[in-house]
C-alpha positions in Angstrom: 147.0 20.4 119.7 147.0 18.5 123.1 148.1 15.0 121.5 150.8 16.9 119.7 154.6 16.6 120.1 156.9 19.2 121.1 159.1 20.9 118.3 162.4 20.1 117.4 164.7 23.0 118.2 165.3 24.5 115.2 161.7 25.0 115.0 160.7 26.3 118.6 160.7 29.7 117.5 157.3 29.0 116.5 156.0 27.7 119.9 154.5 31.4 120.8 152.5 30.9 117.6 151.1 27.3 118.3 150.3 28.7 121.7 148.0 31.8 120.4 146.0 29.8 118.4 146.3 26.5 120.2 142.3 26.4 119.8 142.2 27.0 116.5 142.6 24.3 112.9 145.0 25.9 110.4 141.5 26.0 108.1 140.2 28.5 110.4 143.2 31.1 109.8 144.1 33.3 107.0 145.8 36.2 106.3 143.9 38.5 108.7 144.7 36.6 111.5 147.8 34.2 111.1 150.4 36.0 108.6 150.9 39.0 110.5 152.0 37.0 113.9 153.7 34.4 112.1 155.6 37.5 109.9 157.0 38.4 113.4 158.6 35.5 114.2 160.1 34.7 110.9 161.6 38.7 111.0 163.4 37.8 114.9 164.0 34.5 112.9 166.2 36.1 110.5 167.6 38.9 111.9 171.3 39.4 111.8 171.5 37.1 108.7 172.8 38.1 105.1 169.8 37.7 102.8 171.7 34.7 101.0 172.0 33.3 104.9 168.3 34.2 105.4 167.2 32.3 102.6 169.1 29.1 103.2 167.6 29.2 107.0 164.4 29.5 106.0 164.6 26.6 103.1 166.2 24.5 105.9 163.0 25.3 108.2 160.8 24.9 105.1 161.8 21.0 105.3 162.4 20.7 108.9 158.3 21.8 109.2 157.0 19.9 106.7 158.9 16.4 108.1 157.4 17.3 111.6 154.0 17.8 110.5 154.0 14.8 108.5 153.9 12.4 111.5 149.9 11.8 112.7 149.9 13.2 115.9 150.6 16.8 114.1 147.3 16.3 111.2 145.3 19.2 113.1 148.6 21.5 114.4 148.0 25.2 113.4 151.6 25.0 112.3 150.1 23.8 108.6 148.7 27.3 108.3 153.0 28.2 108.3 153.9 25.2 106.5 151.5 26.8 103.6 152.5 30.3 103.6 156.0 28.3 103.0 154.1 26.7 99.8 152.7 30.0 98.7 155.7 32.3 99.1 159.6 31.2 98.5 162.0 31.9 101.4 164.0 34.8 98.9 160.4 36.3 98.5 159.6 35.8 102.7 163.0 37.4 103.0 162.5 40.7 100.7 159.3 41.0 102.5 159.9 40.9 105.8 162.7 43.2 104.6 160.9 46.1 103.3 158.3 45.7 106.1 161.0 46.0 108.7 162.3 49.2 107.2 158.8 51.2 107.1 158.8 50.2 110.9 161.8 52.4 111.1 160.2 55.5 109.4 159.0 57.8 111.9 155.0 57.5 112.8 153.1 60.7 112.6 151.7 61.2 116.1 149.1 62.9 117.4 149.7 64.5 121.0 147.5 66.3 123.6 147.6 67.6 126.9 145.2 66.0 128.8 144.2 66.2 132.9 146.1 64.5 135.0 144.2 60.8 135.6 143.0 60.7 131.6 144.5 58.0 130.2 144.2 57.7 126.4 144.9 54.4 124.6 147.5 54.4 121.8 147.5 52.1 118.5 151.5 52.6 117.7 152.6 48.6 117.0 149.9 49.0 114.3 151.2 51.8 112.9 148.7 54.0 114.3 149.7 57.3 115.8 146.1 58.4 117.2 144.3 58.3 120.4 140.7 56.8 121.8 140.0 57.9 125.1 136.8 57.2 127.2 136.2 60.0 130.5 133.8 61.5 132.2 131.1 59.4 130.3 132.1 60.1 126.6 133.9 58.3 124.5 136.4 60.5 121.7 138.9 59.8 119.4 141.4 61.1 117.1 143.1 60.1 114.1 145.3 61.5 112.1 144.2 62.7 108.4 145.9 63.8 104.8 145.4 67.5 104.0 143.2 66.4 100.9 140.8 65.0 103.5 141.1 67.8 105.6 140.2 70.5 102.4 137.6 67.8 100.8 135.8 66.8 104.0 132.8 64.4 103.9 130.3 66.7 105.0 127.9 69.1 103.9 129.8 72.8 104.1 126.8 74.0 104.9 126.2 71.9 108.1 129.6 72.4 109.0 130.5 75.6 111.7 134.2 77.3 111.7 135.7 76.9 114.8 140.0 78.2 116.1 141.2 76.7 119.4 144.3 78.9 119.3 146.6 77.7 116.8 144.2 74.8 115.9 141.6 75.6 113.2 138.6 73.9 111.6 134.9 72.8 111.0 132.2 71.3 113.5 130.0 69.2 112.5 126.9 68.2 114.9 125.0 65.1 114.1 121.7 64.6 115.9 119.6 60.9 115.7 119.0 58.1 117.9 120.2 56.0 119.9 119.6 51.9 120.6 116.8 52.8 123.0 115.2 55.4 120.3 116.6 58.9 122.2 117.9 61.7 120.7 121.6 61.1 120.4 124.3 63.4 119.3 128.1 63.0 117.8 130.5 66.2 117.3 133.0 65.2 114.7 136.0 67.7 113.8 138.8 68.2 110.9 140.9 70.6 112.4 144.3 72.0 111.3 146.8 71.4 113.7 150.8 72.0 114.5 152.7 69.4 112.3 149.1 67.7 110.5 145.5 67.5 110.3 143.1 65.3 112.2 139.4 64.1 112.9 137.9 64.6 116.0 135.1 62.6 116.8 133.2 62.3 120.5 130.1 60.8 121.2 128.3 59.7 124.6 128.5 56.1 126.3 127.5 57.2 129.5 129.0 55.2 132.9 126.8 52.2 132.7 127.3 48.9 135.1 126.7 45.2 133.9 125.6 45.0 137.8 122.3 47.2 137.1 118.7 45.5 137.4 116.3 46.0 135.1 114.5 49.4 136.4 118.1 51.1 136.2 118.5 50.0 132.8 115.3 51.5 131.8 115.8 54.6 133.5 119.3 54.7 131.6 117.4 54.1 128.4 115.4 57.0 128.7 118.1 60.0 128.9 118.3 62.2 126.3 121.8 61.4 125.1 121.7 64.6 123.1 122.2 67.1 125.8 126.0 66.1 127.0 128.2 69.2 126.6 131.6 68.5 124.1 133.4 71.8 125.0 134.6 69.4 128.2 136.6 67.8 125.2 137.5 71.6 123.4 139.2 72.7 126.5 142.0 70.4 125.0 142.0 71.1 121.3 144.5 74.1 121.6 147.1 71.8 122.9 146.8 69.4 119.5 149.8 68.6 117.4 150.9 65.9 115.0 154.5 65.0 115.7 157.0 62.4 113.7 157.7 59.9 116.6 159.9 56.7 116.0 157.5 53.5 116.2 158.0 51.1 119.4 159.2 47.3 118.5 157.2 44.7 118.4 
């Protein structure tokens, strides 16, 4: 995209999406990479316009794009990836679609809250419409995600290998999974469906240990040989009584 010329004006709305995938042929993107950015800027594109306005701006852009990317110095711009979701959808279809995608955004996300130490830091999923939490401390690695109630009464586990546990209000089953790990030690993983205030959710913590890429060979053997199945999860229980699931208005993008 270096030997490329700048975009008219009307078009320059879709500079931030020539810049994140500057590196990148319009081949080598597809629907799980390129529509959803490119969605964005085409919902702030339109926004404030009737429908019938919407639709004429975005036939107007249509053209504009196709004329700019017809000159030679624009053959390997990612901006043909755009230029054929233009050829695939119609701006009235674009339009509806961004549409009803923008109105979901405004239902409320289920959320899943906690009350954790002071210094945890959890990291949150919310501008993909996730309302659940992965959190790494004290050497293991848990996170939680919010579940249906048919999941939560069905599970995906043997009831058998599967122990009743109440942390206060919150109620479920344990389930204890023993194997190896990379190195061929015992491992473990604790995965819960629990019933919480406003929802249900699975639990699931596992050990990653505090490892360093600075370590020399001897360290890494001596990390290799831990029994990774002896790390204790009720560090992560102490916290369970505090779980809820709250409806929580989604952030913009």
């Amino acid at each position: 995209m270096s030997r490329s010329s700048s975009l008219p004006e009307r078009l320059r709305y879709l500079q931030p999406f020539r810049k994140k995938f500057a590196s990148r042929q319009s081949e080598e993107l597809d629907e799980s990479t390129g529509i959803t950015p490119l969605l964005v800027l085409l919902r702030k594109r339109i926004a404030g316009y009737s429908a019938e306005d919407a639709e004429k701006l975005l036939e107007e852009d249509k053209a504009a794009l196709r004329n700019w990317l017809s000159a030679p110095e624009q053959i390997n711009d990612c901006l043909h990836f755009a230029a054929g979701v233009f050829l695939i959808a119609s701006p009235a279809e674009l339009v509806k679609q961004i549409r009803e995608e923008s109105d979901k955004k405004k239902e409320p996300l289920p959320w899943v809250e906690m009350d954790l130490s002071a210094g945890i830091k959890p990291r949150r999923f919310e501008k993909a419409a996730d309302g659940g939490m992965f959190v790494k401390w004290r050497g293991l690695l848990f996170s939680i995600s919010i579940v249906s109630e048919a999941a939560f009464v069905q599970g995906n586990r043997p009831a058998a290998m599967c122990d009743p546990v109440q942390f206060g209000e919150v109620t479920g089953t344990k389930y204890v999974e023993i194997g190896e790990n990379r190195f061929g030690r015992p491992d473990k993983n604790v995965i819960y469906v629990l019933a919480v205030p406003g929802g249900h959710v699975e639990v699931s913590i596992s050990f990653v240990g505090k490892t360093s890429a600075k370590w020399d060979e001897a360290k890494w053997k001596e990390y290799a040989q831990l029994d990774q199945s002896k790390w204790d999860e009720t560090l992560v229980e102490s916290f369970f009584h505090t779980l809820r699931v709250v409806m929580k208005q989604p952030v913009n993008d």
